[in-house]
KOLDRENTOR-427100 format. One record per residue: residue in three letters; residue number from 1; x, y, z of N, C-alpha, C in turn. Coordinates in steps of 0.02 Angstrom, whole numbers. Layout:
N
PT, rest, nr, n_X, n_Y, n_Z, ca_X, ca_Y, ca_Z, c_X, c_Y, c_Z
PT, ALA, NUM, X, Y, Z, X, Y, Z, X, Y, Z
...
This chain:
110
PT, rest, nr, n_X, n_Y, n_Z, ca_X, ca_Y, ca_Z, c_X, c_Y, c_Z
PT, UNK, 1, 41, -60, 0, 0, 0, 0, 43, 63, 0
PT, UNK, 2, 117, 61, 18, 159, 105, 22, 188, 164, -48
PT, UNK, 3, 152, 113, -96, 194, 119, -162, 150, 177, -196
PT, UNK, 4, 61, 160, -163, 9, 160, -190, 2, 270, -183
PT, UNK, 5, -10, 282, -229, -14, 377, -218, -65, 379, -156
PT, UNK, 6, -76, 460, -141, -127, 472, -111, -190, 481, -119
PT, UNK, 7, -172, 482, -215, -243, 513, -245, -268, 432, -256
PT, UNK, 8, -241, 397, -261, -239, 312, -276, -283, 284, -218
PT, UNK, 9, -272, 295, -158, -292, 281, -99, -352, 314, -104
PT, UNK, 10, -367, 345, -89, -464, 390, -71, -500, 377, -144
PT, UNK, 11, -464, 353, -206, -505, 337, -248, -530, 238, -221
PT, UNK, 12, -474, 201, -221, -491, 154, -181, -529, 134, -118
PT, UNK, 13, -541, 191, -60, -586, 210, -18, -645, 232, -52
PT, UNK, 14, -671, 266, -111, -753, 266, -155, -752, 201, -172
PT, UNK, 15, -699, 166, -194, -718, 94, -222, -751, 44, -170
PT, UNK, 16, -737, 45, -130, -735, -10, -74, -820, 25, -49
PT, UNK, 17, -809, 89, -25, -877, 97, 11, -933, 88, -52
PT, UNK, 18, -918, 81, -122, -971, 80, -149, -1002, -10, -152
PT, UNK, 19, -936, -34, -151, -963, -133, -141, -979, -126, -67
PT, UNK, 20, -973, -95, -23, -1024, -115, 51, -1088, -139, 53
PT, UNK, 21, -1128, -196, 58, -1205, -236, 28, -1220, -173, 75
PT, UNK, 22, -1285, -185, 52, -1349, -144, 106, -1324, -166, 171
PT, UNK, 23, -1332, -131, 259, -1297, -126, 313, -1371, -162, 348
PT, UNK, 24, -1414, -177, 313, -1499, -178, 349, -1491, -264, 327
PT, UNK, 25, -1439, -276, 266, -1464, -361, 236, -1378, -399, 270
PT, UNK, 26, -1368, -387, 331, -1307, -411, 354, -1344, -465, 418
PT, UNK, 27, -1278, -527, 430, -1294, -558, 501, -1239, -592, 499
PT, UNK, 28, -1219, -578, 557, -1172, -610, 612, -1188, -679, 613
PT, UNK, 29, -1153, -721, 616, -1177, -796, 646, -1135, -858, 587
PT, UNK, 30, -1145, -922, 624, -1143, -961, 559, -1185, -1019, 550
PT, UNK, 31, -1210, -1029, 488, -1274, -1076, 464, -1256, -1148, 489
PT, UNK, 32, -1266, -1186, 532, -1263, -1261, 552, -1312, -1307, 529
PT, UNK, 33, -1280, -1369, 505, -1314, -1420, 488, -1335, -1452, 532
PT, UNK, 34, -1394, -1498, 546, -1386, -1539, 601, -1440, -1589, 588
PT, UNK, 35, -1426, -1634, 617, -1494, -1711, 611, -1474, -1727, 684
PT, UNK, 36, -1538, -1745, 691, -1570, -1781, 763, -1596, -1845, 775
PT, UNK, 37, -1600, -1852, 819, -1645, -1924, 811, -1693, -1933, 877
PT, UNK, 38, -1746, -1963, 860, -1801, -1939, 873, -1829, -1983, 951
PT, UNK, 39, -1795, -2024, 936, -1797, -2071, 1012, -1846, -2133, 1029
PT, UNK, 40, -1894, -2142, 965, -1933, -2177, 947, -1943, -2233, 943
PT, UNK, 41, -1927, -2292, 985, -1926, -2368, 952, -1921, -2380, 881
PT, UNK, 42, -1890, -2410, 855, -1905, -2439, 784, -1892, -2385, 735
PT, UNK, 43, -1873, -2320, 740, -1879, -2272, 702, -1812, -2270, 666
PT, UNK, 44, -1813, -2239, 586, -1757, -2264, 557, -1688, -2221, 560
PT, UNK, 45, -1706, -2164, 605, -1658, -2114, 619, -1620, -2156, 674
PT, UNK, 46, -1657, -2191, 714, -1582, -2242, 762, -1531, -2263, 733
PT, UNK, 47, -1535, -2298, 675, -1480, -2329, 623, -1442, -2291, 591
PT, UNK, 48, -1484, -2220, 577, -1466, -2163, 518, -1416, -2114, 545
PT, UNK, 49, -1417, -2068, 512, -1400, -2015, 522, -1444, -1948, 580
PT, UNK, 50, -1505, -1965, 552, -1557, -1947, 614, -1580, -1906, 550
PT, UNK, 51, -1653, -1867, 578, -1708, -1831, 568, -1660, -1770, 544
PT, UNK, 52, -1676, -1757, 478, -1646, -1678, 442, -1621, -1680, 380
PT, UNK, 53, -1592, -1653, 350, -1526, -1607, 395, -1597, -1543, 394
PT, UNK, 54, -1581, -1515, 482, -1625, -1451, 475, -1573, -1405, 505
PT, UNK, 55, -1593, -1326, 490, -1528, -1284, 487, -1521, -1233, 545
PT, UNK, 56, -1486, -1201, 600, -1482, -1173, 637, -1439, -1117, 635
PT, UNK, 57, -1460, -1054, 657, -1402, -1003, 642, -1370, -993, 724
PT, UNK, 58, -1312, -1009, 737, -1281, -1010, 762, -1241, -947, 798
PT, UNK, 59, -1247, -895, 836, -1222, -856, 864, -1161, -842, 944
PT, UNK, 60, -1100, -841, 929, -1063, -853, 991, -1031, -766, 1014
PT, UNK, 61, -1053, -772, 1072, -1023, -726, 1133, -976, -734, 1159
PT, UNK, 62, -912, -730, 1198, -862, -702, 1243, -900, -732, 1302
PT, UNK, 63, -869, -794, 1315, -872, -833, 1387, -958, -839, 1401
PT, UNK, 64, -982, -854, 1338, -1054, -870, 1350, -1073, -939, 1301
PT, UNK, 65, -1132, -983, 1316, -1143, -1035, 1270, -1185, -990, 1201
PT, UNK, 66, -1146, -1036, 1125, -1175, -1017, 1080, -1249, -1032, 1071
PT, UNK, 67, -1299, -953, 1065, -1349, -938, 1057, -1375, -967, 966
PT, UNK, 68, -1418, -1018, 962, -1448, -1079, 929, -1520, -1052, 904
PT, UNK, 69, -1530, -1018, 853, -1585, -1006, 805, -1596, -1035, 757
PT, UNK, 70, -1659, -1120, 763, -1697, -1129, 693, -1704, -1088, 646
PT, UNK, 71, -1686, -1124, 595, -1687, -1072, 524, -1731, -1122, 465
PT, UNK, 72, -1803, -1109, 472, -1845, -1139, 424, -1838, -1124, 353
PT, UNK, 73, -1854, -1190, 308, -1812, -1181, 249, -1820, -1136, 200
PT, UNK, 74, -1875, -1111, 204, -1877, -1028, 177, -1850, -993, 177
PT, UNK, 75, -1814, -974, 212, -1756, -936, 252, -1712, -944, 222
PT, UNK, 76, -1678, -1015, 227, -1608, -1021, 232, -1567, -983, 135
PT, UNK, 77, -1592, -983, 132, -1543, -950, 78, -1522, -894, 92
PT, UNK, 78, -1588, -832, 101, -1574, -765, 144, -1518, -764, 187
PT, UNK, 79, -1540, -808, 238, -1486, -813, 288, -1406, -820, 251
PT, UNK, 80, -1409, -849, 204, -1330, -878, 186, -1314, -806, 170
PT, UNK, 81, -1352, -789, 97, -1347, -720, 97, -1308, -651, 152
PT, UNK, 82, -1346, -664, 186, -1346, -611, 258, -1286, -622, 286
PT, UNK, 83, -1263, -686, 286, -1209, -713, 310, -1156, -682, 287
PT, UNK, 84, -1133, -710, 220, -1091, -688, 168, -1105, -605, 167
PT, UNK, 85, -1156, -563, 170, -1139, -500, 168, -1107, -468, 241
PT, UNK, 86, -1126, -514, 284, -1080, -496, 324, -1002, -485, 339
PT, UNK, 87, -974, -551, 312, -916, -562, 283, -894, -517, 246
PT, UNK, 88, -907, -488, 208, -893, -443, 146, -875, -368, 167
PT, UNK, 89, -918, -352, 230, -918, -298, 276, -870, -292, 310
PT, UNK, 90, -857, -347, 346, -789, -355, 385, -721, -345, 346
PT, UNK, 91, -728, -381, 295, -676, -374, 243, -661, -293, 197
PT, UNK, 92, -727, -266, 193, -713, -208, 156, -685, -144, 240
PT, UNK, 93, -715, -184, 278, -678, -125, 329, -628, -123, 338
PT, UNK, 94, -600, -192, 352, -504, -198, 357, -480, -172, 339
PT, UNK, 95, -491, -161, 251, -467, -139, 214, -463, -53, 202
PT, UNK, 96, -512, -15, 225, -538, 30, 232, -493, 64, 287
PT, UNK, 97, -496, 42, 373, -474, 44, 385, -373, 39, 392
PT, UNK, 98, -354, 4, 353, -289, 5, 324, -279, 86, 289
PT, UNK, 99, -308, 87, 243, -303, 139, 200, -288, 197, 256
PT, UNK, 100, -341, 215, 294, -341, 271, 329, -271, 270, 376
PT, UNK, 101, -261, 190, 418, -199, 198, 432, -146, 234, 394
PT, UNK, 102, -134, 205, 328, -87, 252, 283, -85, 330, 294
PT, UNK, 103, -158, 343, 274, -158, 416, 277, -140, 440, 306
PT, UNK, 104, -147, 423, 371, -145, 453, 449, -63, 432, 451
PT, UNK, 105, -14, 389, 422, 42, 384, 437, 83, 440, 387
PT, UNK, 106, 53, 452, 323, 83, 501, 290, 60, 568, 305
PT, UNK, 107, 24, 585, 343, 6, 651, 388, -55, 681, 331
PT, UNK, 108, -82, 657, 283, -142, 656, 273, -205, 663, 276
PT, UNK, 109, -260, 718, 275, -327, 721, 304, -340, 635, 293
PT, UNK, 110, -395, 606, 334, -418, 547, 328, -503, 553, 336
């Protein structure tokens, strides 16, 4: 990024904030698979794999148990969606943030 001008940089800062998804279609979490089994005498999920695959969005805290949201199958695509734009957010900030580091190291408005 050292090499990169200044005018190079804040044009790359419009680039980035313009790929930011919508901030309203974002989520934290990650999509889990899971099968169960049902506890049933005779039922063929004892042998199997179990009852599913049905999908859970998965949310973890800082010294707390991960918080476990059914995700009915209507959903689940959105959700992946939401997911991945989340990802994308994180990633365009790093980057974002970097930049401004520069600025701020070459004495630069930021």
């Amino acid at each position: 990024m050292e090499q990169s001008t200044t005018k190079a940089l804040r044009q790359r800062q419009k680039t980035l904030l313009r790929k930011l998804p919508p901030l309203q279609a974002i989520l934290r979490g990650s999509l889990i698979e899971r099968y169960k089994r049902c506890g049933k005498p005779g039922c063929k999920c004892a042998e199997g794999r179990g009852h599913g695959p049905k999908y859970y969005l998965s949310i973890s805290h800082p010294g707390r148990r991960p918080e476990m949201d059914y995700i009915p199958a209507e959903f689940q695509e959105k959700v992946k969606a939401y997911l991945e734009n989340y990802r994308k957010v994180k990633e365009i900030l790093e980057e974002l943030s970097a930049i401004s580091r520069e600025l701020l190291r070459r004495r630069k408005r930021f």
